[in-house]
SELUMVEX-581110 format. One record per atom (N, C-alpha, C): residue in three letters; x negated, y, z; atom name; residue number from 1. Coordinates in steps of 0.1 Angstrom, whole numbers, plus 5000, padded with zeros to 4 digits. Layout:
aa = Ala | px = X | py = Y | pz = Z | at = CA | i = NUM
...
END
This chain:
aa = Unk | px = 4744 | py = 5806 | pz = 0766 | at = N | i = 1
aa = Unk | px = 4752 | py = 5794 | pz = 0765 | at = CA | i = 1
aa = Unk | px = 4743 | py = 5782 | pz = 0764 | at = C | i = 1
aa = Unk | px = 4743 | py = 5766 | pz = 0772 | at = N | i = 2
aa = Unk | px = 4737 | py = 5759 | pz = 0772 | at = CA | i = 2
aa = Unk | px = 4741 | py = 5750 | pz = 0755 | at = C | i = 2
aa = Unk | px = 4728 | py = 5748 | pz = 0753 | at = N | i = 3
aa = Unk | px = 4725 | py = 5745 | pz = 0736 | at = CA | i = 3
aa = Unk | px = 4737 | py = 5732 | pz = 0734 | at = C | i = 3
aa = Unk | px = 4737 | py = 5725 | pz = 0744 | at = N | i = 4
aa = Unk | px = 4745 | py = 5712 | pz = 0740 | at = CA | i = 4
aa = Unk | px = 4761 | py = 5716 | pz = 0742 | at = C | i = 4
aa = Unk | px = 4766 | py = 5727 | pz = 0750 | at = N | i = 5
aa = Unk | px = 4779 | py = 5729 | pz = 0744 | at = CA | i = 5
aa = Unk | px = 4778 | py = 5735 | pz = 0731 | at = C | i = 5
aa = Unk | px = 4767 | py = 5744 | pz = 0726 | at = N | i = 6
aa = Unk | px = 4772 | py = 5753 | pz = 0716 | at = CA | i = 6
aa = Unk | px = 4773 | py = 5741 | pz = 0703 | at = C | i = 6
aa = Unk | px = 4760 | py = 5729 | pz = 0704 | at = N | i = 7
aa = Unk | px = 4765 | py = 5718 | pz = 0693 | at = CA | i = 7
aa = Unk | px = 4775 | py = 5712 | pz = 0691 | at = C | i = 7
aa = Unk | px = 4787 | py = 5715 | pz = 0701 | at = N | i = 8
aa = Unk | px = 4792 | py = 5709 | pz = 0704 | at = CA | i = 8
aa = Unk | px = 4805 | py = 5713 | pz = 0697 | at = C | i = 8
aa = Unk | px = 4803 | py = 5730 | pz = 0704 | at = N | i = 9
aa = Unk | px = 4812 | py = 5738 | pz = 0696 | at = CA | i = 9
aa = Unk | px = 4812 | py = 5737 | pz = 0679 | at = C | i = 9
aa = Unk | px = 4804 | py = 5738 | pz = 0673 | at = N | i = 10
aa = Unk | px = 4800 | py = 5734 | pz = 0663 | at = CA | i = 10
aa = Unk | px = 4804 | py = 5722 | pz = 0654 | at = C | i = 10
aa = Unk | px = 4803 | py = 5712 | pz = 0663 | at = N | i = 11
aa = Unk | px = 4803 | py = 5700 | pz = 0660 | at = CA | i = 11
aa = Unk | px = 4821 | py = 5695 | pz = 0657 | at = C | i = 11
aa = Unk | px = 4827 | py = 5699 | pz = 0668 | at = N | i = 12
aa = Unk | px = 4842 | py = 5697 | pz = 0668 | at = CA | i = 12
aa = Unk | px = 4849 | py = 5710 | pz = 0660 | at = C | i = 12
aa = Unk | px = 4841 | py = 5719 | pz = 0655 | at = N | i = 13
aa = Unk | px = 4850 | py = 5729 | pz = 0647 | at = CA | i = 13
aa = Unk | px = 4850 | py = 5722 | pz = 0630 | at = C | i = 13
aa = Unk | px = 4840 | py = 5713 | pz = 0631 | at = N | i = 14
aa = Unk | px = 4837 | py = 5710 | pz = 0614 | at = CA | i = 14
aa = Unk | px = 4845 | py = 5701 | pz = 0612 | at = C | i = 14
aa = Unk | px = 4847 | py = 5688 | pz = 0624 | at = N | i = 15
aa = Unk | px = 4858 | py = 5676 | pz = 0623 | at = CA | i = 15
aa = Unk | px = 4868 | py = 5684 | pz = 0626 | at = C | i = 15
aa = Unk | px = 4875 | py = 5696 | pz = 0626 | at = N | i = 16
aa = Unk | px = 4887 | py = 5699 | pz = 0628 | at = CA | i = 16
aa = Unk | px = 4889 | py = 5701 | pz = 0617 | at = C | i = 16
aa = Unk | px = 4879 | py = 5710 | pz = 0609 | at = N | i = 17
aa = Unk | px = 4880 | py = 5719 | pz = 0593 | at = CA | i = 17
aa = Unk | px = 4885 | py = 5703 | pz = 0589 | at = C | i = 17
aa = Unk | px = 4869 | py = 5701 | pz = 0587 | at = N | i = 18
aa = Unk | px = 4873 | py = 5684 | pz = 0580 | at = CA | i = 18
aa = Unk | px = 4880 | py = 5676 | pz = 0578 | at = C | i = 18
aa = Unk | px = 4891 | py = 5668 | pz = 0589 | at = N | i = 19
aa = Unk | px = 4901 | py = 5666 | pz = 0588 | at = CA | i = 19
aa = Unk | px = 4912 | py = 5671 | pz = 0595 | at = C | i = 19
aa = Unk | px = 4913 | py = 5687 | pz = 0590 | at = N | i = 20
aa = Unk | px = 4925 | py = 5691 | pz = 0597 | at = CA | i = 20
aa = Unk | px = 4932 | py = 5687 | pz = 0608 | at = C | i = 20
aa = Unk | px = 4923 | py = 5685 | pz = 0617 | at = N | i = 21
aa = Unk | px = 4925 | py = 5679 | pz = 0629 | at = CA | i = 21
aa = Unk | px = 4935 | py = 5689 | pz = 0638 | at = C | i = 21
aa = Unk | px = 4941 | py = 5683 | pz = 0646 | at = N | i = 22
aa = Unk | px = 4950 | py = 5689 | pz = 0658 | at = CA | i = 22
aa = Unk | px = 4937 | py = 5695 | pz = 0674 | at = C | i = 22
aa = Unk | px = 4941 | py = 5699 | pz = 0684 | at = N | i = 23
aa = Unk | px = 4932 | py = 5702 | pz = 0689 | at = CA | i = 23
aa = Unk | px = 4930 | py = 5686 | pz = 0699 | at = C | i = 23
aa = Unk | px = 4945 | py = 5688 | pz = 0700 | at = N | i = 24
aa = Unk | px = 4946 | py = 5667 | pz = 0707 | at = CA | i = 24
aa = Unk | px = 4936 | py = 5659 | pz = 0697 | at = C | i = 24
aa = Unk | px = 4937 | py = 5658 | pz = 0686 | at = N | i = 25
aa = Unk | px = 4932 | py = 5650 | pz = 0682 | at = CA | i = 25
aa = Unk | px = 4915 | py = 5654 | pz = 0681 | at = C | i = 25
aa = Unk | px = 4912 | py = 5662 | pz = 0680 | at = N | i = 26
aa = Unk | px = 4899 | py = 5666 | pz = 0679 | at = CA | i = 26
aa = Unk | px = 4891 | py = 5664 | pz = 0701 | at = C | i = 26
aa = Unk | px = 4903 | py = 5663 | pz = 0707 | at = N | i = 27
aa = Unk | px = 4896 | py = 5657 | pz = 0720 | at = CA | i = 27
aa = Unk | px = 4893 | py = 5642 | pz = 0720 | at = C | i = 27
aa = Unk | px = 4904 | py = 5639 | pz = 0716 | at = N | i = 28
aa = Unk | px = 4904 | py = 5622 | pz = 0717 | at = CA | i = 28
aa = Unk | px = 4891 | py = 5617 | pz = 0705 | at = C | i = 28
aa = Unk | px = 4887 | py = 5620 | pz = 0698 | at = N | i = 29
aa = Unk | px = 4879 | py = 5617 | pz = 0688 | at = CA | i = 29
aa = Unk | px = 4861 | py = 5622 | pz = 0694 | at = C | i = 29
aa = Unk | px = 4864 | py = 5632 | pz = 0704 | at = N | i = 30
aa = Unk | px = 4851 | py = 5637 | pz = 0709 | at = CA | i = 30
aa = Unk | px = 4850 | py = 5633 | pz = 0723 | at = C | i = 30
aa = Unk | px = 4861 | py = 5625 | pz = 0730 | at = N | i = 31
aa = Unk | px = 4861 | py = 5623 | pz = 0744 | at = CA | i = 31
aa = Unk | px = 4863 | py = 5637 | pz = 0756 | at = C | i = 31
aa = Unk | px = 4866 | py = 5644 | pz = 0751 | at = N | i = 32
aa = Unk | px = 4868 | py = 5656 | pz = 0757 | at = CA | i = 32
aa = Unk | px = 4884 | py = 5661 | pz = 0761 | at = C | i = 32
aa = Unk | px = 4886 | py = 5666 | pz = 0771 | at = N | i = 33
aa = Unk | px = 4898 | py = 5674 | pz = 0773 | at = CA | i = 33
aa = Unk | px = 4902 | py = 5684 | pz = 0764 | at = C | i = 33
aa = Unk | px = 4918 | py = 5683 | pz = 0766 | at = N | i = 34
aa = Unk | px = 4917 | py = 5696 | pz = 0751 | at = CA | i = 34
aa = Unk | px = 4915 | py = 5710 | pz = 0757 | at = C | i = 34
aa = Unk | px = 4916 | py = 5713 | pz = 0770 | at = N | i = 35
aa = Unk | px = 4912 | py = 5728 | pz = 0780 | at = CA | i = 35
aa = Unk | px = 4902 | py = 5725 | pz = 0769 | at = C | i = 35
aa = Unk | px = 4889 | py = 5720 | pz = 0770 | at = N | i = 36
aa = Unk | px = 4878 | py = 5722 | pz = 0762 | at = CA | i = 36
aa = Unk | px = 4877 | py = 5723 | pz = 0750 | at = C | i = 36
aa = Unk | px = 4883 | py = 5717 | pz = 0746 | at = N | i = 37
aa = Unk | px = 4884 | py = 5721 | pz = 0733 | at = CA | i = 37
aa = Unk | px = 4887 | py = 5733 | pz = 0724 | at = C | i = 37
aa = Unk | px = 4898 | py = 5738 | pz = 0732 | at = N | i = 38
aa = Unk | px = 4908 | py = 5750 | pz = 0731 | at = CA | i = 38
aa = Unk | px = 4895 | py = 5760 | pz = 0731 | at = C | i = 38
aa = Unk | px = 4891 | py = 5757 | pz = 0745 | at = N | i = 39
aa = Unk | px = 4883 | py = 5774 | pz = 0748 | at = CA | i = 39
aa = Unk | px = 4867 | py = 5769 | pz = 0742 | at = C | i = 39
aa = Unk | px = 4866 | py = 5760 | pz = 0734 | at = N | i = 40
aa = Unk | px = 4853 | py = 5756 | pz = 0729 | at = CA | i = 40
aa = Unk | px = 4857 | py = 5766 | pz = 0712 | at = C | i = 40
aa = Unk | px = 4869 | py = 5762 | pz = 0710 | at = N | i = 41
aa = Unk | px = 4871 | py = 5769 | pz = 0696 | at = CA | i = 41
aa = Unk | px = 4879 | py = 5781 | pz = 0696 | at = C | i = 41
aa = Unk | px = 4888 | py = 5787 | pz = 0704 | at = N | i = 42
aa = Unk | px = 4891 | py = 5802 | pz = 0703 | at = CA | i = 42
aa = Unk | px = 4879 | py = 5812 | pz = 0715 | at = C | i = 42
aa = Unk | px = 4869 | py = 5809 | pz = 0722 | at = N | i = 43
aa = Unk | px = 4865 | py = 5815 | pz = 0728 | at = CA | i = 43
aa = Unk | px = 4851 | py = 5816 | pz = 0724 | at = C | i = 43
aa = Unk | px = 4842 | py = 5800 | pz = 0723 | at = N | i = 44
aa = Unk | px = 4829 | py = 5802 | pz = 0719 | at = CA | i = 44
aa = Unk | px = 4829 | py = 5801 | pz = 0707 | at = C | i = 44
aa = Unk | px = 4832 | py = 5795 | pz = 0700 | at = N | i = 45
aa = Unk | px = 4826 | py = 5792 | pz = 0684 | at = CA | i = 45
aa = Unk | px = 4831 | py = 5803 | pz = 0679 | at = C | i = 45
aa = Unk | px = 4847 | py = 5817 | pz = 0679 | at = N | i = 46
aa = Unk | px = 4836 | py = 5829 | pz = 0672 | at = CA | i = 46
aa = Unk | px = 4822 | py = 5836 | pz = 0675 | at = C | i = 46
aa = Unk | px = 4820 | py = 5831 | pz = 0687 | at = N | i = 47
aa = Unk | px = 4804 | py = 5843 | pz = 0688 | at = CA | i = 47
aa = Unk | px = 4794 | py = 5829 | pz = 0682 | at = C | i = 47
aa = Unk | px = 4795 | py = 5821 | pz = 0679 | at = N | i = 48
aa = Unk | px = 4783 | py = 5808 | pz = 0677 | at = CA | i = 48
aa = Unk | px = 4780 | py = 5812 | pz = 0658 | at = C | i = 48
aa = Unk | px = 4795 | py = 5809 | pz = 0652 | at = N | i = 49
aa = Unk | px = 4796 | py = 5814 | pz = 0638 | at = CA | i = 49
aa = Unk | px = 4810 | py = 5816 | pz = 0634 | at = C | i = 49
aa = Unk | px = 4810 | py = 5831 | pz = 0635 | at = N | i = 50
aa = Unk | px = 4818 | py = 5835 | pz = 0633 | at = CA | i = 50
aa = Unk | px = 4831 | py = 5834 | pz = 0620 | at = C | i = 50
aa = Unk | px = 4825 | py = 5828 | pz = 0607 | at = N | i = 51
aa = Unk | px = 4832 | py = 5820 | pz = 0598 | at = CA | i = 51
aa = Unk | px = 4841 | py = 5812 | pz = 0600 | at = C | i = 51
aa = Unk | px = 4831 | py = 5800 | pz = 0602 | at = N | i = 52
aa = Unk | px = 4839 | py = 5787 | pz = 0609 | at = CA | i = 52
aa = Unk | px = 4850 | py = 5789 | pz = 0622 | at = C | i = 52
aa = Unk | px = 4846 | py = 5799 | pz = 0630 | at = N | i = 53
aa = Unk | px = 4855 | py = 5806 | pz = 0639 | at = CA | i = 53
aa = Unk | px = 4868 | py = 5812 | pz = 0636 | at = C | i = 53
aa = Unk | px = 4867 | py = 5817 | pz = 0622 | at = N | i = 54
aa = Unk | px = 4885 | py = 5821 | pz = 0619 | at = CA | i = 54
aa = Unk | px = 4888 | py = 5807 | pz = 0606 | at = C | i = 54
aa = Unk | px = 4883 | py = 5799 | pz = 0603 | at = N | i = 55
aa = Unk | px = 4891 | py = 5788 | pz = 0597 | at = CA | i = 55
aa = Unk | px = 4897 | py = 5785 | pz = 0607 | at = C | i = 55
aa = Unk | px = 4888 | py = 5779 | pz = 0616 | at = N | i = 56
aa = Unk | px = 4891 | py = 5768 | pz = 0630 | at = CA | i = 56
aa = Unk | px = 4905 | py = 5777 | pz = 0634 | at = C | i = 56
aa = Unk | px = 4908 | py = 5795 | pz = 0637 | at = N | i = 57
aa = Unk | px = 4913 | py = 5796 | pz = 0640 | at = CA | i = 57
aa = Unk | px = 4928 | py = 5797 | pz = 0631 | at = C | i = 57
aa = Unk | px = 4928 | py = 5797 | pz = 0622 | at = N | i = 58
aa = Unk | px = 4935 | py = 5798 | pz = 0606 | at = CA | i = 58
aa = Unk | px = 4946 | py = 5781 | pz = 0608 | at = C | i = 58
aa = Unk | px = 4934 | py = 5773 | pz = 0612 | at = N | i = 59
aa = Unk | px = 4943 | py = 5756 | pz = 0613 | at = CA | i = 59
aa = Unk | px = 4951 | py = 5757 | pz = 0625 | at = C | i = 59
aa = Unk | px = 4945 | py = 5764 | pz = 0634 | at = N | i = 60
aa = Unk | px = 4950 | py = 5762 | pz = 0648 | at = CA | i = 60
aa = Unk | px = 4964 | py = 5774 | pz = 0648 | at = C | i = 60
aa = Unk | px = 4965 | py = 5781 | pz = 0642 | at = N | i = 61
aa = Unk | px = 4978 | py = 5787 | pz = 0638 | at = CA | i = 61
aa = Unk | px = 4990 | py = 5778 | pz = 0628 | at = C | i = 61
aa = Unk | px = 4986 | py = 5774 | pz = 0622 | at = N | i = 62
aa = Unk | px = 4992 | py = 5766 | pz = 0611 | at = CA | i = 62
aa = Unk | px = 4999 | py = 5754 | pz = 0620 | at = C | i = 62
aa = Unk | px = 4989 | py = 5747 | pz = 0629 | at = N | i = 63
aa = Unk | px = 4993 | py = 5736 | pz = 0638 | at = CA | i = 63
aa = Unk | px = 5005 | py = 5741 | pz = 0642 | at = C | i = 63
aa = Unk | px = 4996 | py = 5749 | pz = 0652 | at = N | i = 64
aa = Unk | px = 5011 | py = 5757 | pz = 0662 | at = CA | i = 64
aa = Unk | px = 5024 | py = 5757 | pz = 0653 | at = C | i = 64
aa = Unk | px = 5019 | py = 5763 | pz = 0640 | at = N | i = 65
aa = Unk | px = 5034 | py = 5767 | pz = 0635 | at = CA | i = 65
aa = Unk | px = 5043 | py = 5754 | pz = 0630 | at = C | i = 65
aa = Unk | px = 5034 | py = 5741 | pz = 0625 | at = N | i = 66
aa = Unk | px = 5043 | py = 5734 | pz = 0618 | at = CA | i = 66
aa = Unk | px = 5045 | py = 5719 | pz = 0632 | at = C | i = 66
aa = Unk | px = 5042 | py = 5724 | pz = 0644 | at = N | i = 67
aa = Unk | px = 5045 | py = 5712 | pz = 0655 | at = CA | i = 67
aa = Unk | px = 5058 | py = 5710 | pz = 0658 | at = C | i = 67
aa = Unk | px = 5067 | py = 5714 | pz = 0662 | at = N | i = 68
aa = Unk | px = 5081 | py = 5717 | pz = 0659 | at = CA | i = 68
aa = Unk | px = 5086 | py = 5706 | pz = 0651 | at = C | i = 68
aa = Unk | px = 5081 | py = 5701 | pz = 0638 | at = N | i = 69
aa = Unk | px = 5086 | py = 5691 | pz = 0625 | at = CA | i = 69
aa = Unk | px = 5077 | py = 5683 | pz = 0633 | at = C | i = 69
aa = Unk | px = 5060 | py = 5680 | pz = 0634 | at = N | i = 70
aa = Unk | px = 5057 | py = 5669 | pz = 0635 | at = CA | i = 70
aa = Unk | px = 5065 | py = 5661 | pz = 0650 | at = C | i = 70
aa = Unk | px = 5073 | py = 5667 | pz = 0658 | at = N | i = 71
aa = Unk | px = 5078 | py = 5661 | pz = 0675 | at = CA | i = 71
aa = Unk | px = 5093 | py = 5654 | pz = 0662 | at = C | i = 71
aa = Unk | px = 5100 | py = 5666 | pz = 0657 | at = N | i = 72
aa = Unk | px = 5112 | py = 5661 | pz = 0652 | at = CA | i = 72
aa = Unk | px = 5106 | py = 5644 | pz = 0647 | at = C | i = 72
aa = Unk | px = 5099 | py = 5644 | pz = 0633 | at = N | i = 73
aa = Unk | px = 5093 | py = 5638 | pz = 0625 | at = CA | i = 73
aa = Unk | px = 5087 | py = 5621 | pz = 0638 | at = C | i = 73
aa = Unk | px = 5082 | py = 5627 | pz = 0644 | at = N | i = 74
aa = Unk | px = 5079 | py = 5613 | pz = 0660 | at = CA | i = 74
aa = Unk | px = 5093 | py = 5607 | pz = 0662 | at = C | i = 74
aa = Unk | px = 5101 | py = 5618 | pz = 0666 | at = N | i = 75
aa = Unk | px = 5110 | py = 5612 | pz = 0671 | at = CA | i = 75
aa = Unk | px = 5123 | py = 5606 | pz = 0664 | at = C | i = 75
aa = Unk | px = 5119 | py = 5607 | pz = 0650 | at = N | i = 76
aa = Unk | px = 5129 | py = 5602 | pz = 0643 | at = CA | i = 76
aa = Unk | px = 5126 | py = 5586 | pz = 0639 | at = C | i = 76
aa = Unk | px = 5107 | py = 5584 | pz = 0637 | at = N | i = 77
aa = Unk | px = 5102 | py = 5572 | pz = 0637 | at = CA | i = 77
aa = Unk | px = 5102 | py = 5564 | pz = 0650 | at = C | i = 77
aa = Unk | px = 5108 | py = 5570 | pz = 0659 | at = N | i = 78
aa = Unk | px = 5105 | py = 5562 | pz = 0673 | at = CA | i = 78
aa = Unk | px = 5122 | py = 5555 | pz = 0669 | at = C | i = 78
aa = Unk | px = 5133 | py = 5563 | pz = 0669 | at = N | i = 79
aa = Unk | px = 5146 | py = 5557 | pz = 0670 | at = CA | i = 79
aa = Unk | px = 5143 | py = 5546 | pz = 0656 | at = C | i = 79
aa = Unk | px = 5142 | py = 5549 | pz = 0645 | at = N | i = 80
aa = Unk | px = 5139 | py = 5545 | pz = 0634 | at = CA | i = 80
aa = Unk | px = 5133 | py = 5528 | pz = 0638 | at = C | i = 80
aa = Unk | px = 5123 | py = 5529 | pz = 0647 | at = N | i = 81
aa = Unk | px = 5117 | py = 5515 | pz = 0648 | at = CA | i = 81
aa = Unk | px = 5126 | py = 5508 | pz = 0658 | at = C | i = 81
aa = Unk | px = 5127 | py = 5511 | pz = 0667 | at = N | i = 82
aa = Unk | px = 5143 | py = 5509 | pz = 0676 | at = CA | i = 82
aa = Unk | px = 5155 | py = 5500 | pz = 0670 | at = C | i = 82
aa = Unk | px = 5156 | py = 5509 | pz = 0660 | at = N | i = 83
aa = Unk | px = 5171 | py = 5502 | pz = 0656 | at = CA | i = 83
aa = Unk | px = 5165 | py = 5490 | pz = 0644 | at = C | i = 83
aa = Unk | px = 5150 | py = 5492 | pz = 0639 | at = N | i = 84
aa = Unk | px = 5148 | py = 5478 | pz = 0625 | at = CA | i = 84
aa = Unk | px = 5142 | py = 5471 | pz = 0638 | at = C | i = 84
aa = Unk | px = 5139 | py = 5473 | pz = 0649 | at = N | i = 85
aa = Unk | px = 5135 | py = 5459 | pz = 0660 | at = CA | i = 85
aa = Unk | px = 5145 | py = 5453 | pz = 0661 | at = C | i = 85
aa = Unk | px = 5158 | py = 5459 | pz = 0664 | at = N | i = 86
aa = Unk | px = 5173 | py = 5450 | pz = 0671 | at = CA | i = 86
aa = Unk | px = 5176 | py = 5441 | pz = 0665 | at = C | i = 86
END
C-alpha cells in the first residue's frame, strides 16, 4: 500500500473518532470522495491498525443507524425556516 494513502487512512480515521464525524463529512473536510473514504476506512485501515479500525467501524454503524432522525430532523428545519421567512 502506497505510504500516502495509508497516512491518509489514518489520518481521516482519527478526525472521524474525533469528532464523530459522518463519512460525508469526513470527505468534505479532507477533500476526498466519500467511495474513498468508505473503502479507506472499512477496507484499509483494519489491516493499517486494527483498533482504530473497529472504533471507526463502531461510529460508522451508529451513523447508519441514527440517519433516518438526522434526514427527519433536516427536514423539519428546512419547513421550519420556510414558514419564519414568510
Amino acid at each position: 500500500m502506497d505510504e500516502s494513502i495509508r497516512l491518509r487512512c489514518l489520518a481521516v480515521g482519527q478526525y472521524m473518532i474525533r469528532h464523530s464525524a459522518t463519512v460525508r463529512r469526513a470527505a468534505d473536510a479532507f477533500g476526498i470522495s466519500k467511495s474513498s473514504v468508505h473503502k479507506d476506512m472499512c477496507d484499509r485501515l483494519p489491516l493499517i491498525d486494527p483498533a482504530m479500525g473497529r472504533q471507526v467501524a463502531a461510529l460508522m454503524r451508529y451513523n447508519k443507524a441514527v440517519r433516518h432522525l438526522r434526514g427527519g430532523a433536516a427536514t423539519r428545519r428546512l419547513y421550519r425556516e420556510r414558514r419564519n421567512s414568510q
